[in-house]
C-alpha positions as CSV (number, residue, x, y, z in Angstrom):
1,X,-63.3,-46.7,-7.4
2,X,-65.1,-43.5,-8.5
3,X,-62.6,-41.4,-10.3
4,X,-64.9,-38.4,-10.6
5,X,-65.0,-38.0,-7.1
6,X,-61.4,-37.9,-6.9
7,X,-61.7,-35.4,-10.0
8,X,-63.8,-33.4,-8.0
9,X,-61.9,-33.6,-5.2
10,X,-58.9,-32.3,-6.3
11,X,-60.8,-29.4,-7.7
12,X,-62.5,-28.5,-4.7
13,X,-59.0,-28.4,-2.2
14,X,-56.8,-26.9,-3.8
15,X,-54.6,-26.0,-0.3
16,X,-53.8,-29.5,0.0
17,X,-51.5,-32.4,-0.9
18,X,-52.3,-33.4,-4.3
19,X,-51.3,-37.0,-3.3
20,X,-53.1,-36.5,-0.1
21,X,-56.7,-35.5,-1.5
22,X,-56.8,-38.9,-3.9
23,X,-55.7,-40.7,-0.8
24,X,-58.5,-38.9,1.4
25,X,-60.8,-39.7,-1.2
26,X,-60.1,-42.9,-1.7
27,X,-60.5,-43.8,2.3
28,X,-63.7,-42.0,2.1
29,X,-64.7,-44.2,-0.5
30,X,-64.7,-47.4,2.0
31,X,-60.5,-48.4,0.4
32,X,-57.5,-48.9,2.1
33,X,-54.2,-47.2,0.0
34,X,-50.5,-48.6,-0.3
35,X,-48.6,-45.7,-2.3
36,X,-45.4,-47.4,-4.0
37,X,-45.9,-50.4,-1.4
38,X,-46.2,-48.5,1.5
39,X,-49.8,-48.5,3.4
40,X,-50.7,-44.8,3.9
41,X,-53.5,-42.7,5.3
42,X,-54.4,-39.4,4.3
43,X,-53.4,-37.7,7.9
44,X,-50.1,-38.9,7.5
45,X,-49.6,-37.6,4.0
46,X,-51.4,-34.0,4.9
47,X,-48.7,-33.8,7.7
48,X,-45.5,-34.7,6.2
49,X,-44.9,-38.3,6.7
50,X,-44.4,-39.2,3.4
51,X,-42.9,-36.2,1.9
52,X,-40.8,-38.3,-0.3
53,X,-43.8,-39.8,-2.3
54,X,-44.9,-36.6,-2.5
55,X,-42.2,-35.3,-4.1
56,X,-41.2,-38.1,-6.2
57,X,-41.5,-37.7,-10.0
58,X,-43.2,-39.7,-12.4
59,X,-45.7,-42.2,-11.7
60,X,-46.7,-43.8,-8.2
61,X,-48.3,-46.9,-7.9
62,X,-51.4,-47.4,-6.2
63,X,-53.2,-50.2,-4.4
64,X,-56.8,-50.5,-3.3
65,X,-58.1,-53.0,-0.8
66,X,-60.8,-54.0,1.2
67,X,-59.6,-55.0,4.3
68,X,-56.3,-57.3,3.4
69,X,-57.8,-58.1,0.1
70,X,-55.9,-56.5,-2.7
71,X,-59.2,-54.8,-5.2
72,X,-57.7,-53.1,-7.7
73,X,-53.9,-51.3,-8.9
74,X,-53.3,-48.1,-10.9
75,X,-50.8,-45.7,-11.2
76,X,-51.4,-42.1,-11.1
77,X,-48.8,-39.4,-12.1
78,X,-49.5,-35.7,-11.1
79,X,-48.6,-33.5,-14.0
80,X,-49.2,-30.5,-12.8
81,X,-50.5,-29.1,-9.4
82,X,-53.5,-30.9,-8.7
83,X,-53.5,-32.1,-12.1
84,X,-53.1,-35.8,-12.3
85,X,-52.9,-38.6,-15.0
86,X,-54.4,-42.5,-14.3
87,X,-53.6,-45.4,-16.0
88,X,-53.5,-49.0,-15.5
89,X,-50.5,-50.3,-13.5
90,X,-47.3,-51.4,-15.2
91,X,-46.1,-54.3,-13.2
């Protein structure tokens, strides 16, 4: 995962889910996402489909894979819009 681009990213759309543009990102960069357990795209989350991740406070956890194998877990809390915070998953 290259957390720059998803730096720059969120810089560069700001109209946008916040939660959207790391997941848009994160596709672009060759991953599949789960949000909270949940497998998600980026199309769904810019049109409303998960509008309760979205709105959910604190941190979300995050899954990368490659194909059905599971690369790497964060979580990510947003603390401000299009602000966000990373740090290695709590399990």
């Amino acid at each position: 995962m290259n957390i720059q681009k998803i730096f720059t990213a969120l810089e560069e759309d700001a109209d946008n889910s916040a939660l959207g543009v790391v997941v848009a990102e994160l596709e672009s960069q060759g991953y599949g996402v789960a949000v909270e357990g949940r497998r998600v795209n980026a199309v769904d989350i810019f049109d409303g489909s998960h509008a309760d991740l979205e709105n959910r406070i604190g941190p979300l956890s995050i899954a990368l894979y490659k194909g059905e194998a599971l690369e790497q877990e964060f979580a990510v809390e947003f603390t401000d819009y299009h602000y966000a915070v990373f740090r290695q998953s709590v399990k």
